[in-house]
C-alpha positions as CSV (number, residue, x, y, z in Angstrom):
1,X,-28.8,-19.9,-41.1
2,X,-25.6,-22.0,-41.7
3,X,-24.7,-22.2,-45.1
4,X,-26.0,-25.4,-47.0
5,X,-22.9,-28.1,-47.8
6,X,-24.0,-30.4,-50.9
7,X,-20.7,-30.7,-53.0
8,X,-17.1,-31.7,-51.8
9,X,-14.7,-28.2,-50.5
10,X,-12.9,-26.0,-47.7
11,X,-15.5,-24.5,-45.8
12,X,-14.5,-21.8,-43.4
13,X,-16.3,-20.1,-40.4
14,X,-14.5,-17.5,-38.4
15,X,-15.5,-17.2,-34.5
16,X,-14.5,-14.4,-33.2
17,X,-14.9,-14.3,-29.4
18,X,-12.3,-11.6,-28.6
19,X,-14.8,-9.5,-26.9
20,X,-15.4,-11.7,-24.3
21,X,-14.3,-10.1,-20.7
22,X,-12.0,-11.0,-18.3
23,X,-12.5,-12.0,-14.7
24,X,-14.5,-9.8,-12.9
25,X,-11.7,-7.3,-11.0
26,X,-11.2,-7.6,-7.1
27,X,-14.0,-6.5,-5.3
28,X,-13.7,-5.5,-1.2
29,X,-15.8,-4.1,1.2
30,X,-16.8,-0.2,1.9
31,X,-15.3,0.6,5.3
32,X,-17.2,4.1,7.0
33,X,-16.2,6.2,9.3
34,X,-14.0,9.0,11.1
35,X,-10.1,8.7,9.9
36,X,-7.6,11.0,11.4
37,X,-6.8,12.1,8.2
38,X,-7.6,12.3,4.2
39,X,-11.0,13.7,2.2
40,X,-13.9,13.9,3.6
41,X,-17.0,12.2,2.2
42,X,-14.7,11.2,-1.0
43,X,-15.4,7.1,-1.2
44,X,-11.0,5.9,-1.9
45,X,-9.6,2.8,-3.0
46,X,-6.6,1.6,-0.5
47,X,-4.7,-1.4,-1.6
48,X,-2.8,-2.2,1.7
49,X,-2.7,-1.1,4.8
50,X,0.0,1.0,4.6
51,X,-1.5,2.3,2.1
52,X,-4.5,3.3,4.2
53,X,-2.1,4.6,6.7
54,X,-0.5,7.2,4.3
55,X,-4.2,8.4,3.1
56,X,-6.0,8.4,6.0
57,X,-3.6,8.2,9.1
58,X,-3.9,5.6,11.9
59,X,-2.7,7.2,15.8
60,X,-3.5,10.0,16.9
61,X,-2.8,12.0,20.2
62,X,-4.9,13.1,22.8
63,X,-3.2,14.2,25.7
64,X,-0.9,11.8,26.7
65,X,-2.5,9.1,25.1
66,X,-2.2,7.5,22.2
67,X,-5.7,6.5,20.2
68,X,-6.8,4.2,16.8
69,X,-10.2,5.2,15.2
70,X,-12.4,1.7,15.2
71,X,-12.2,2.5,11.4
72,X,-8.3,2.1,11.5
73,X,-8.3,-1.3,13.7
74,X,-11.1,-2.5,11.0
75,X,-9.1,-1.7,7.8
76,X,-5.8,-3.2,9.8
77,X,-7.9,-6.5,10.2
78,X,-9.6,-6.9,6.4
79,X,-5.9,-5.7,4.3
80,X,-4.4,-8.5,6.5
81,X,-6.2,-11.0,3.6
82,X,-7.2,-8.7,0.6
83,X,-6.2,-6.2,-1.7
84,X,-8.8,-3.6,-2.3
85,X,-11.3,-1.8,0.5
86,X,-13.3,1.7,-0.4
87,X,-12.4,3.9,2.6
88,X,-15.0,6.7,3.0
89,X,-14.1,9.3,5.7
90,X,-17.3,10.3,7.8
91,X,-16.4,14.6,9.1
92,X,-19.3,16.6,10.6
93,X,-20.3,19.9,10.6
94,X,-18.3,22.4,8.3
95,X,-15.4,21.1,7.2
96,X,-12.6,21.9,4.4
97,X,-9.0,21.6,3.9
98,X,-6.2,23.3,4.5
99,X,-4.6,26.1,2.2
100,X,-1.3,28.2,1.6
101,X,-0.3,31.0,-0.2
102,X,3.2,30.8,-2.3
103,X,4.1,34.6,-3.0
104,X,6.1,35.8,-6.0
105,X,9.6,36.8,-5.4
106,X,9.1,40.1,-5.0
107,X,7.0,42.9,-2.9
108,X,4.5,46.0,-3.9
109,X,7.7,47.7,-4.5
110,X,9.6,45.1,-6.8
111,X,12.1,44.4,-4.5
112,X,13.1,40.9,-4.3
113,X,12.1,38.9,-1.1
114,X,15.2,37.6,0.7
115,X,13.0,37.1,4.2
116,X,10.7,34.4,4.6
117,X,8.2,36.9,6.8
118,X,8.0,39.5,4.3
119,X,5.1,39.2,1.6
120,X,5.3,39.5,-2.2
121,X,2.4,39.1,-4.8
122,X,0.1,35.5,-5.1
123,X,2.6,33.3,-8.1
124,X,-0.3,30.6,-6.3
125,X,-1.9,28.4,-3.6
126,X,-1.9,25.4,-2.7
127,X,-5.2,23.5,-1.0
128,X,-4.3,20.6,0.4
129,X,-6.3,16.8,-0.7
130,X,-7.1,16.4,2.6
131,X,-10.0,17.9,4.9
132,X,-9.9,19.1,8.4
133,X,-7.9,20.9,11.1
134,X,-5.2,18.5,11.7
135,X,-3.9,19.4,8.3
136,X,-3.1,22.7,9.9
137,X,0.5,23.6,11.1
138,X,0.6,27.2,11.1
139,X,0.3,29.4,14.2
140,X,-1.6,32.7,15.2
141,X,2.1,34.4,14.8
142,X,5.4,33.9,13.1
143,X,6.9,33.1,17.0
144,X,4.6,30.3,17.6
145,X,5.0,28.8,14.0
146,X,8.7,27.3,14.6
147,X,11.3,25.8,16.2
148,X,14.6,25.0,16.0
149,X,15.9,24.1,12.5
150,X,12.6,25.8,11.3
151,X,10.6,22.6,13.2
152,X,6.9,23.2,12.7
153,X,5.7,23.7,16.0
154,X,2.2,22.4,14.5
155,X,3.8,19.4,11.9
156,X,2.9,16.0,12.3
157,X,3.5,13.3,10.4
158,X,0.1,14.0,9.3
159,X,0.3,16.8,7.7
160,X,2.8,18.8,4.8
161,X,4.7,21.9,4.3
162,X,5.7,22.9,0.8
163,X,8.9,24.4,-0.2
164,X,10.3,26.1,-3.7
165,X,13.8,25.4,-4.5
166,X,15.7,26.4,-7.8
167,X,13.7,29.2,-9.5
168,X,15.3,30.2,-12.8
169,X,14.6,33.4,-14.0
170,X,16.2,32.7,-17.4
171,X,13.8,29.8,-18.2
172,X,10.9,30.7,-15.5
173,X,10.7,27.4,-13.9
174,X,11.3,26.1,-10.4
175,X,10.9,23.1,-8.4
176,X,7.9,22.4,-6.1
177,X,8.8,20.2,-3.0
178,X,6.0,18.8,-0.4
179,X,7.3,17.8,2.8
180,X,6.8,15.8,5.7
181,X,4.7,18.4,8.4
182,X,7.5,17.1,11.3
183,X,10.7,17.9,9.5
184,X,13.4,20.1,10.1
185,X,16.0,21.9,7.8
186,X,18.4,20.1,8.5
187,X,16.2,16.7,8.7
188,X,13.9,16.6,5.6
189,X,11.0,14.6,4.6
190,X,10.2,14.9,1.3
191,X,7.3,13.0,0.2
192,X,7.2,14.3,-3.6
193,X,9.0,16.8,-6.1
194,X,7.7,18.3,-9.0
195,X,10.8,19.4,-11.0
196,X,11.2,22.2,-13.5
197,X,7.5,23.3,-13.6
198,X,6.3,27.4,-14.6
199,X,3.5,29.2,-14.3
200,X,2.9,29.3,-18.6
201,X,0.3,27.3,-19.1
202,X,1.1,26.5,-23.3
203,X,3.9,24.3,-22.0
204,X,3.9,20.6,-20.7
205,X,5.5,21.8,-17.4
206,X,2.8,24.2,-16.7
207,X,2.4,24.1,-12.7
208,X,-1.5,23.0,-13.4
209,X,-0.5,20.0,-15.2
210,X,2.6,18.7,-13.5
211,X,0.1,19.0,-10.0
212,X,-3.0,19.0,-10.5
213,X,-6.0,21.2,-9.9
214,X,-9.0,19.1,-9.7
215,X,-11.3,18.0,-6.7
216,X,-14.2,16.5,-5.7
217,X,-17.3,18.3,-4.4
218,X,-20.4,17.0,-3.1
219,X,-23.7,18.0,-5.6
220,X,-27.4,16.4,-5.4
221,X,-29.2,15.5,-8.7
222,X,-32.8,15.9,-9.8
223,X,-33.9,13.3,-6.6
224,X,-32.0,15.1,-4.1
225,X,-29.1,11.9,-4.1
226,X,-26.3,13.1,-3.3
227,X,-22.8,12.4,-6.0
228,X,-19.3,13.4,-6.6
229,X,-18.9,16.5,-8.8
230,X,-15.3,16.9,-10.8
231,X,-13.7,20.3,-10.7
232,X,-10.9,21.5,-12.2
233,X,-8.8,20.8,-15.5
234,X,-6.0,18.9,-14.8
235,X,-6.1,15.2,-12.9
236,X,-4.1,15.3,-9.4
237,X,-0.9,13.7,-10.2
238,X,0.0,14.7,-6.2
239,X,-1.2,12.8,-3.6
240,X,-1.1,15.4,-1.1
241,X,-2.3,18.6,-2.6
242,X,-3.8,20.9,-5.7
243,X,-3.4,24.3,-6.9
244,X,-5.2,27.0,-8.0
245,X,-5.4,30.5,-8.5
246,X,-2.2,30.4,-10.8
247,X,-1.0,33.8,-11.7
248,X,0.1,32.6,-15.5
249,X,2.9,33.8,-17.2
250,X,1.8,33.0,-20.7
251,X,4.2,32.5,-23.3
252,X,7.3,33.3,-20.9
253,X,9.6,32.6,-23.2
254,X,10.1,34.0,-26.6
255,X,10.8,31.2,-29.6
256,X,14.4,31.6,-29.0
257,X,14.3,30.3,-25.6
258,X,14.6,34.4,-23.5
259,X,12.6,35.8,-21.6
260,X,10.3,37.8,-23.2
261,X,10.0,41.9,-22.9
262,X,8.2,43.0,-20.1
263,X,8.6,39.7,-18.0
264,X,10.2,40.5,-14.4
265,X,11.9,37.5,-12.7
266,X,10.1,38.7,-9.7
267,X,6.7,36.9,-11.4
268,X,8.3,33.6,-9.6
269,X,8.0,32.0,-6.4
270,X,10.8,32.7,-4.1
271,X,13.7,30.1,-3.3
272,X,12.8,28.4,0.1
273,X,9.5,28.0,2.0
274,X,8.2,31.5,1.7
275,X,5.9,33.4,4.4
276,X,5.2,31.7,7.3
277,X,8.1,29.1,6.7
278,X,5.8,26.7,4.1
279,X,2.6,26.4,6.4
280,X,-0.7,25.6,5.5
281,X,-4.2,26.8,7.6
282,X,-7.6,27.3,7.5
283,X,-8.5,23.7,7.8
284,X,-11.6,23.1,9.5
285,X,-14.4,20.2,10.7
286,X,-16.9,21.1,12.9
287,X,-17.4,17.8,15.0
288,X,-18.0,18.5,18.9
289,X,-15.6,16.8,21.4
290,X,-12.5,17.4,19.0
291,X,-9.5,19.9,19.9
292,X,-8.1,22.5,18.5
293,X,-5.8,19.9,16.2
294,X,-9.2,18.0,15.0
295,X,-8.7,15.0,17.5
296,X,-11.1,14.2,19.9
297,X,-10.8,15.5,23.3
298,X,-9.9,13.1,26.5
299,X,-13.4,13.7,27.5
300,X,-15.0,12.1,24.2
301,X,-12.3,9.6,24.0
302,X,-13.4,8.3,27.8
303,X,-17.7,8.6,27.0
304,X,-18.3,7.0,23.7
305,X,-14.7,5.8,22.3
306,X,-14.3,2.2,22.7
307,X,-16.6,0.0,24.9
308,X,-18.5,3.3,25.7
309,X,-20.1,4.1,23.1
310,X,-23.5,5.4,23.0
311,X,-25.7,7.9,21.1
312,X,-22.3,9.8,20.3
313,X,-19.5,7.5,18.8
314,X,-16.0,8.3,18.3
315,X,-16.3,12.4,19.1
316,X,-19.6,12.5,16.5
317,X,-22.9,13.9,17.5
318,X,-26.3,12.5,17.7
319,X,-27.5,14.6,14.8
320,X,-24.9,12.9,13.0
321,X,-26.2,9.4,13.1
322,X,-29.6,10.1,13.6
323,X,-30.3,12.2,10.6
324,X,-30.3,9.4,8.1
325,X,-31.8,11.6,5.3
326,X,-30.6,14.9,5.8
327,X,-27.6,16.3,6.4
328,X,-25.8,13.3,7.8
329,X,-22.6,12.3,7.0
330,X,-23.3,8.5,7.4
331,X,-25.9,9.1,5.8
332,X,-24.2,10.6,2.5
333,X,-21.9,8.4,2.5
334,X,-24.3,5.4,1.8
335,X,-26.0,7.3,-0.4
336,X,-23.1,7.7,-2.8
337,X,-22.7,3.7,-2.3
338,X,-25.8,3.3,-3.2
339,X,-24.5,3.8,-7.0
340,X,-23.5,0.7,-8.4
341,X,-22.1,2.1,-11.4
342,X,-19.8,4.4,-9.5
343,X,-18.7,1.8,-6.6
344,X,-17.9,-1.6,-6.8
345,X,-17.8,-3.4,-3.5
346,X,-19.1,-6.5,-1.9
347,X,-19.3,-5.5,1.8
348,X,-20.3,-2.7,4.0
349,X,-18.8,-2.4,7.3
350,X,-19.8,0.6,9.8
351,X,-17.6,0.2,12.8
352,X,-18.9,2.2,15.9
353,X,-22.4,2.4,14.7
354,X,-24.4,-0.1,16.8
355,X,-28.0,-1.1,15.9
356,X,-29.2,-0.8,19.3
357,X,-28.8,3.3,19.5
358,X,-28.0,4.4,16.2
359,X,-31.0,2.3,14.2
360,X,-31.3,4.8,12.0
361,X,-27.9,4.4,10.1
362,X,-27.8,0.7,10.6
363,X,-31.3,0.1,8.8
364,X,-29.7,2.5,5.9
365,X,-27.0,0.4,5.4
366,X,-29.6,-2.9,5.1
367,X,-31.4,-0.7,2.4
368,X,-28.5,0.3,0.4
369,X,-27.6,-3.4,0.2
370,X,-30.5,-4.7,-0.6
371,X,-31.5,-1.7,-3.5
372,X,-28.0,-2.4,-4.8
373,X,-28.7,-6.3,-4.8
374,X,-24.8,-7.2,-4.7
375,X,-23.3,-6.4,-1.3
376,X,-23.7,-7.7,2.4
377,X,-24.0,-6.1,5.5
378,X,-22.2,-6.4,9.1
379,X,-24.6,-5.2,11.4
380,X,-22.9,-4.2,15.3
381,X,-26.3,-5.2,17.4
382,X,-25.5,-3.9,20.8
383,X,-23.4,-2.0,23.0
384,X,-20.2,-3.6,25.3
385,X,-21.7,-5.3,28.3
386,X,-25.3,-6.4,27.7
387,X,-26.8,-9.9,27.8
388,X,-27.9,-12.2,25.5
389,X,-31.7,-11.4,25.2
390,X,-30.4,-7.9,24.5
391,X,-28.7,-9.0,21.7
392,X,-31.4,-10.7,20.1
393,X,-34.1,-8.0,20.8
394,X,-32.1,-6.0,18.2
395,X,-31.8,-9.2,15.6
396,X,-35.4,-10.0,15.6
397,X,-36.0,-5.8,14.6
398,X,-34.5,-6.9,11.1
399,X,-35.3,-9.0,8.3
400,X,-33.2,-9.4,5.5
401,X,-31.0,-11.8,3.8
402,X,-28.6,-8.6,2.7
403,X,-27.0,-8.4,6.4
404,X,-26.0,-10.6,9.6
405,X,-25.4,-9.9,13.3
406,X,-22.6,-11.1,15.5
407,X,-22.0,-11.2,19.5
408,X,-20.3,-10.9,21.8
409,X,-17.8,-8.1,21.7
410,X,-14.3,-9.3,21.9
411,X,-10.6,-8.0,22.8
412,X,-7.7,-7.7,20.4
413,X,-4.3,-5.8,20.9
414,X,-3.7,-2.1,19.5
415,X,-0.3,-2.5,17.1
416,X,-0.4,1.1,17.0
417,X,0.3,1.4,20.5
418,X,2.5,-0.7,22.4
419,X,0.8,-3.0,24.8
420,X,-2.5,-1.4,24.3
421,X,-5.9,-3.9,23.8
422,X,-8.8,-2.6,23.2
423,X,-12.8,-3.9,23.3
424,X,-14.1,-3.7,20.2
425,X,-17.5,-4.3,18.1
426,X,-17.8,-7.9,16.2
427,X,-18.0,-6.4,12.8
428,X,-13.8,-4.8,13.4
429,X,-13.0,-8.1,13.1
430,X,-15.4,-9.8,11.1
431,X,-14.3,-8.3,7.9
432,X,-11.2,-9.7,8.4
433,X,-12.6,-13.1,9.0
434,X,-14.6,-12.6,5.4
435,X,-11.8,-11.8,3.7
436,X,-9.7,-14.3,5.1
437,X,-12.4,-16.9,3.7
438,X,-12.3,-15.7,-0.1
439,X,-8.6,-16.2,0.5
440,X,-8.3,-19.5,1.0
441,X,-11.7,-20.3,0.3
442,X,-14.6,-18.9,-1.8
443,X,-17.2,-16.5,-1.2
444,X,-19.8,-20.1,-1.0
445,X,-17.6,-21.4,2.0
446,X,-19.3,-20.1,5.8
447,X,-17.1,-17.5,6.9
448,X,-17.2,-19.7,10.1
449,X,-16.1,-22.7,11.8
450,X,-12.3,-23.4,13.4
451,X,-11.4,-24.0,9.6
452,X,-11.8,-19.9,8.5
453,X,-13.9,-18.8,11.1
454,X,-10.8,-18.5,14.1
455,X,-10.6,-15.0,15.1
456,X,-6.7,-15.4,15.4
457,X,-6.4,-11.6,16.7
458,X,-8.9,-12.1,19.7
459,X,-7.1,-12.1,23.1
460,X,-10.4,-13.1,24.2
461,X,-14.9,-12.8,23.9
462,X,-16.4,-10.7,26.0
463,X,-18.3,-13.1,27.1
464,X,-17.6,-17.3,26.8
465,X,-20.9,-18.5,25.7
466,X,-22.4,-21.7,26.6
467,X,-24.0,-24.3,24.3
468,X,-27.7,-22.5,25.2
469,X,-26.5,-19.3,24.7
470,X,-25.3,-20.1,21.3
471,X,-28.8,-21.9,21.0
472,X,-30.7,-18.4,22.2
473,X,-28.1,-16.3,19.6
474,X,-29.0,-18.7,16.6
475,X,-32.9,-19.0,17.1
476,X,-33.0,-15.5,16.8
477,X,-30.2,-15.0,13.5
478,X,-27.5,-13.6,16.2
479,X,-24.1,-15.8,15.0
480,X,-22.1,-16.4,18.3
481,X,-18.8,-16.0,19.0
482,X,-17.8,-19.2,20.7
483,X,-14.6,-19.4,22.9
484,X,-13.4,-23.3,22.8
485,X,-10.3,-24.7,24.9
486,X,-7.3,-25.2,22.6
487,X,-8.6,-23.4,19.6
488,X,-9.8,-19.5,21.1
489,X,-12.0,-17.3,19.3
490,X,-14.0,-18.5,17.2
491,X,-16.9,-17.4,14.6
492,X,-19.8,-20.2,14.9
493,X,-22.8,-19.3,13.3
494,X,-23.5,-18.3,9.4
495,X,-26.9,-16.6,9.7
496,X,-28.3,-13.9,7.6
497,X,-31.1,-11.9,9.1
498,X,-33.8,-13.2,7.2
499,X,-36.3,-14.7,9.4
500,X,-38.4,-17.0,6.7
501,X,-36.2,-20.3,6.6
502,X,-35.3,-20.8,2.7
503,X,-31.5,-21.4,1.3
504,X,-30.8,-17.2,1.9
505,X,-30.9,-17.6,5.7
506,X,-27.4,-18.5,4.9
507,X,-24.9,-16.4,4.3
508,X,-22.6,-18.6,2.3
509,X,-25.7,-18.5,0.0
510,X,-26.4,-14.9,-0.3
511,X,-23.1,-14.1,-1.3
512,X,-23.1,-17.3,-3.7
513,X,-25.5,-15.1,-5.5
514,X,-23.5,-11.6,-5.1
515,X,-20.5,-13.6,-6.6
516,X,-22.5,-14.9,-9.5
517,X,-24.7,-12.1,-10.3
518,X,-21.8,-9.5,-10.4
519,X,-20.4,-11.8,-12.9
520,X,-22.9,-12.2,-15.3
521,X,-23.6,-9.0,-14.6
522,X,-19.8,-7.9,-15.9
523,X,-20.5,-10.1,-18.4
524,X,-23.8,-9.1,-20.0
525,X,-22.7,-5.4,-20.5
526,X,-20.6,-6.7,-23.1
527,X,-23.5,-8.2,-25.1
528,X,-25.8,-4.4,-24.9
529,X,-26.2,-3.2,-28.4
530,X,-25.1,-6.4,-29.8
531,X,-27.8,-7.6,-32.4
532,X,-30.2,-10.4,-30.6
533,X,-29.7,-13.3,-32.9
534,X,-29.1,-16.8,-31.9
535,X,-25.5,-15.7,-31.8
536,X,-25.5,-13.4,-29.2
537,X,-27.4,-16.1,-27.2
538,X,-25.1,-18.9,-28.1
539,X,-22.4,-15.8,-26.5
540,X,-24.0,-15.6,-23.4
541,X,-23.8,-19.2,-22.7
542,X,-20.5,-19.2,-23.7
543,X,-19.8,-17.0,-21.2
544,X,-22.0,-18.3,-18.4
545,X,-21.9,-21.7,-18.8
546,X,-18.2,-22.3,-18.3
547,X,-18.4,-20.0,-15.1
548,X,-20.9,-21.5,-13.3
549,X,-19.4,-25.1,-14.1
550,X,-16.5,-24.0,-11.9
551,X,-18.5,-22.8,-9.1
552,X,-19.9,-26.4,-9.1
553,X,-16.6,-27.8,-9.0
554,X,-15.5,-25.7,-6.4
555,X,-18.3,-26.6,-4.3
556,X,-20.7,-23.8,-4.6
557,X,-23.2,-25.5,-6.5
558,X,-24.8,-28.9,-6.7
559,X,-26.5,-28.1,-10.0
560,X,-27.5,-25.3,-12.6
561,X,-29.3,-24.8,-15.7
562,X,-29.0,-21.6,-18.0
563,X,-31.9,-21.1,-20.5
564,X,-31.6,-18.7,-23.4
565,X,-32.9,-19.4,-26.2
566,X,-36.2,-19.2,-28.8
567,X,-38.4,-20.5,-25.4
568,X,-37.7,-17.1,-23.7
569,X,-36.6,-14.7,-26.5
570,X,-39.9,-14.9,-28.2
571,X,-40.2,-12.3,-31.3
572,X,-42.5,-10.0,-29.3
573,X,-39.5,-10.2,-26.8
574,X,-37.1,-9.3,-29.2
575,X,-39.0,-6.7,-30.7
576,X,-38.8,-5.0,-27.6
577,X,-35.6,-4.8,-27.7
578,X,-35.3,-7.9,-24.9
579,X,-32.5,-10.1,-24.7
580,X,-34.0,-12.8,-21.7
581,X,-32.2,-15.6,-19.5
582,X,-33.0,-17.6,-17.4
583,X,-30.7,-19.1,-14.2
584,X,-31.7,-22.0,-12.0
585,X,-28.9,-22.7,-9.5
586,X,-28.7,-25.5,-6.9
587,X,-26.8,-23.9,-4.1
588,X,-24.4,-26.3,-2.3
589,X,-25.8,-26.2,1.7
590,X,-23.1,-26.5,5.2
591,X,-23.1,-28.8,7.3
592,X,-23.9,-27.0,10.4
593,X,-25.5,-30.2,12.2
594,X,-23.6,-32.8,12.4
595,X,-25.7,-35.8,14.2
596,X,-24.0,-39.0,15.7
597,X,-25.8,-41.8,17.0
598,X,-23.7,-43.9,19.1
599,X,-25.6,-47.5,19.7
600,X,-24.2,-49.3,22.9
601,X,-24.3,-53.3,21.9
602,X,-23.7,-56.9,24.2
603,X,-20.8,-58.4,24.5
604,X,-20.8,-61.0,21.1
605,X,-22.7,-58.9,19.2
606,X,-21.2,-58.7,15.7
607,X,-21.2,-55.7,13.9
608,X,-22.9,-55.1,10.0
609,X,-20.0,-55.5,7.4
């Protein structure tokens, strides 16, 4: 109670609202699918596209061709207008990364290595961050391993080779270079150096400190879910690879700084790139339709790449998508979105997965949005070159205000490849088109109209829809994508799939409430544990109100009430350890309708002031 004030004096109250949180941190959308490049299955935060490119590669080569994964054209088109987009890398079959061995500097016999084919003892390996084959770029012999210059006949610009340089046998350090797969000797890429580091680990420099030996495998809990496991002691401080298996040199040197008795300088890594000229191997993925590099072959890239796709996608096999619950990939992937806790994201975008054949993985997706209660859903509905009843045969199969369909398919150019375009699924570009309207908008604007619904990229719509195929597309929660002389590609429809009509058969109005519920949700965690008094309450709407009142006057509400107080935090409430709001909100609605009448009057008619 406040403190009863009868005779005159300084009264003081201190306020102290120093917990309260900042704005909720950028949220972006989970992108799935194959990459050329990066871990497998390990949900990662990219914060531009080149960024993404470094992680997770963009062209690849098949043949004489030249090739984006859908999942590279979609993270191209969303970084164009945000900041922040989970990447998770879908690989089938058995798959692991690629490994090499760094030998000490000397043999069984002691002497000291001066050849890079001849073997000493393990000093340590190296596994590379990435998974699959294309990290590989060591051949069957040392004749097919190089080239000229030592050139990698097997580098890319995809994958690494590792070289030692300056090993000091007084003070038992070296340095650790990792270096661009493609380079040469004489030409060399070197994407990081680990300077003076040993093999002791009491010191600061120990190799499994200055690198990093941890990584991430794939466990299932007590329901079968499956989640990220940590190993290792020592966060990666490389963005390329670990180590392990570290033969240690403990305590090297003695306290005056020498070597100590009965420590060889042969216990180091040899100067220069060691056996087989700083190669890694034994990367693997089991998907059928790639090559021996890990890229899809010309004969997957011509059946199910682009506007073919079909039960396979992008070189993956039916039991891939189909096996929602088991052992897919797709299917572990959402599963470890489905933890709220773990990933923080607004959006799920599955590029290449089309509701009309791969049902299984597309209904997933619905469910992992709506169990999570705080992300939407781009849903592909059909393949390239169907009609419109097709189209909304597939809408009316859902029902949910987590997701939304688009159609047609449209056309945009491949920056990758030089005068390359490519047909691709709606939802490549419609993450772009959502991210674009939380730039210059709000997340309660329709991600449609020529105002932030122009698909600026599209050369053109698969098909130009007329005014009753956008009728047929809209009756059935299908959002069209209109072609209109002078102003191109357009979005025109903001349709969830929920079929009942209520405020959430929008989508500006669904993620009205994603915006505002992961708010309050950010919010509230502050206030667990706090002690439920009318302070805590008075908190709360400290918090809330002052949020809200800004979504009103930024147009995303008309009106709102928050209740919290004695009316719904009763005592039996509280003494169950219940602290109980409520939220009435008012969403602002679009006009998507706009009616004209146009009344034709006689000459010397005058017209109402």
């Amino acid at each position: 109670m406040a403190e009863k004030i009868i005779s005159p004096g300084v009264f003081t109250n201190e306020i102290d609202q120093t917990f309260l949180p900042s704005a909720v941190a950028d949220i972006g959308a989970a992108l799935i699918g194959p990459t050329v490049k990066g871990p497998a299955l390990v949900p990662t935060i990219v914060t531009s596209f080149s960024d993404y490119q470094q992680k997770f590669g963009d062209v690849f080569k098949s043949g004489s061709n030249s090739y984006q994964y859908l999942t590279s054209h979609t993270a191209e088109q969303y970084l164009k207008n945000s900041d922040t987009l989970t990447v998770v890398r879908i690989l089938d079959g058995t798959y692991g990364p690629a490994t090499a061995t760094v030998f000490t500097g000397s043999g069984q016999d002691g002497a000291i290595i001066t050849h890079p084919g001849l073997v000493g003892g393990t000093a340590f390996k190296l596994t590379t961050l990435a998974d699959g084959r294309i990290m590989n770029n060591s051949g069957s012999t040392q004749v097919n391993t190089v080239g000229t210059n030592d050139l990698l006949l097997s580098g890319s610009a995809h994958n690494i080779r590792w070289e030692v340089a300056s090993p000091n046998n007084n003070k038992g350090t070296f340095n650790l270079i990792i270096r661009r797969g493609d380079d040469t000797t004489k030409r060399k890429q070197i994407l990081e150096t680990f300077n003076n580091v040993n093999l002791d680990p009491n010191t600061p420099n120990y190799i499994g400190k200055m690198v990093g030996d941890q990584y991430l495998s794939i466990a299932t809990d007590e329901n079968s879910k499956p989640f990220l496991k940590t190993n290792g002691d020592f966060a990666n401080k490389s963005k390329y690879v670990r180590v392990s298996d570290i033969q240690t040199t403990v305590d090297y040197l003695d306290e005056n700084g020498n070597v100590r008795l009965g420590y060889i300088s042969s216990s180091l890594p040899q100067s220069g790139s060691g056996s087989d000229w700083g190669t890694f191997g034994d990367g693997l993925d089991g998907v059928s339709g790639f090559d021996a590099l890990g890229t899809p072959s010309n004969a997957a890239l011509e059946h199910n790449f682009y506007e073919d796709i079909a039960a396979q996608t992008q070189g993956f096999s039916p039991t891939t998508l189909t096996d929602a619950n088991g052992g897919s990939s797709y299917g572990e992937a959402l599963d470890l979105l489905s933890n709220q806790d773990d990933y923080d994201i607004n959006l799920i975008l599955v590029p290449g997965i089309l509701h009309d054949v791969h049902a299984v993985i597309t209904s997933k997706v619905i469910d992992v949005c709506e169990e999570r209660g705080d992300c939407f859903a781009i849903i592909d509905p059909t393949q390239y070159d169907v009609n419109v009843n097709v189209a909304t045969e597939e809408a009316e199969e859902e029902n949910s205000n987590f997701a939304a369909m688009y159609w047609p398919w449209v056309k945009i150019p491949d920056s990758m490849v030089a005068g390359t375009q490519r047909w691709v699924p709606p939802s490549v570009v419609l993450g772009g088109i959502y991210a674009f309207n939380d730039k210059v908008a709000h997340p309660w604007f329709a991600p449609a109209g020529l105002n932030r619904g122009g698909i600026d990229v599209a050369i053109q719509a698969e098909r130009k829809l007329t005014q009753a195929d956008r009728d047929t597309l809209y009756d059935s929660n299908v959002n069209p994508i209109a072609t209109f002389p002078g102003q191109g590609v357009t979005v025109f429809g903001q349709k969830t799939l929920q079929k009942k009509a209520s405020a959430l058969d929008r989508i500006n109005v669904r993620r009205l409430l994603i915006r505002v519920k992961k708010f309050i949700a950010s919010s509230s965690r502050f206030l667990v544990f706090e002690q439920n008094t009318s302070a805590t309450r008075r908190r709360f709407l400290g918090i809330v109100n002052p949020f809200l009142d800004q979504v009103q006057s930024q147009s995303g509400l008309n009106a709102f009430r928050v209740v919290m107080d004695e009316t719904n935090n009763t005592p039996d409430t509280i003494d169950r350890n219940q602290l109980v709001g409520q939220l009435f909100l008012q969403p602002t609605r679009t006009a998507e309708f706009i009616v004209l009448d146009f009344t034709i009057q006689p000459t010397g008619a005058s017209f109402p002031e």
